[in-house]
Phi, psi and omega in degrees: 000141190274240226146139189230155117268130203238121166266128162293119193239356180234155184260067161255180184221325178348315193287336186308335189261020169247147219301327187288337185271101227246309162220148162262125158298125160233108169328132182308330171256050165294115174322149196305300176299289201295347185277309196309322180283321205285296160352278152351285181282343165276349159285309211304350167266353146091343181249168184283149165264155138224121161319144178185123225129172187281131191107338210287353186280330188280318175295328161325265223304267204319334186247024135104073155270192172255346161183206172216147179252133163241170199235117176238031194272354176262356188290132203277330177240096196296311181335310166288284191287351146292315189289315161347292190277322183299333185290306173333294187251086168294338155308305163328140209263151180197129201282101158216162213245093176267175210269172213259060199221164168241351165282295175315317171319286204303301155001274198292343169290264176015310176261021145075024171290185177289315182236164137255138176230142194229152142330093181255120185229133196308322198259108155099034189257339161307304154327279196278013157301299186330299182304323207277300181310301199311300199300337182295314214283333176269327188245142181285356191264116180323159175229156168234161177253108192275117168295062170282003171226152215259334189270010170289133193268107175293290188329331174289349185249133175283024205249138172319294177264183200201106173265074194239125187293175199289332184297327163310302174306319157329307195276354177215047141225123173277101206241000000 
């Protein structure tokens, strides 16, 4: 069974207790009182938080997370703006999510983060299974799969994790 990080996109708690959902994502402009509770009940459960927006190291930092996901796919040097936050939080678990290349993988693996995550869109999903393999077999840094379309066959990706928001995960687990 696969492993999920689930973004919060509604002000529930439900998902927290269920076993496959492992960390959670929260948007930067997430309400103050709803991060601070959420927080909470996802320590109190033993799982992770991650920031992830504009902002996210200070949001990390003010509501106590664990770590953070960045988006280095528009970045012309994704490296640099790794190394950036790693010097910021060196404790932190941190996350970033490259482009659907094996030269940029190899990059951005290169600066040691915890996950890598590629983008999955039903068009073109052949590629990135292939890469999700290319990528298992050479490196040791867990990999996740960001879910961007509702027509993905999740069962099909080799990807450590599974990234999807809630409403989605909602709608094909029966909770």
């Amino acid at each position: 069974m696969q492993n999920f990080i689930i973004r919060i996109t509604q002000k529930k708690f439900n998902l927290i207790a269920e076993t496959v959902c492992q960390c959670f994502i929260l948007p930067t402009i997430s309400a103050a009182d709803f991060t601070l509770e959420f927080v909470q009940k996802v320590h109190a459960a033993g799982k992770l938080v991650l920031a992830q927006g504009d902002d996210a190291v200070t949001f990390y930092q003010e509501y106590g997370l664990d770590g953070v996901l960045i988006d280095t796919v528009k970045e012309a040097a994704p490296q640099k703006m790794i190394e950036q936050v790693q010097k910021q939080i060196p404790q932190a678990v941190l996350g970033v999510i490259s482009r659907n290349r094996r030269h940029e993988a190899m990059l951005v693996s290169e600066c040691e983060p915890d996950f890598v995550a590629f983008k999955v869109w039903n068009e073109g999903i052949e590629q990135t299974k292939e890469l999700l393999e290319w990528y298992n077999e050479l490196f040791l840094i867990q990999s996740a799969a960001q879910i961007e379309d509702e027509a993905v066959d999740i069962a099909e990706l080799t990807a450590d994790f599974v990234i999807v928001d809630d409403v989605k995960f909602e709608a094909n687990h029966a909770l």
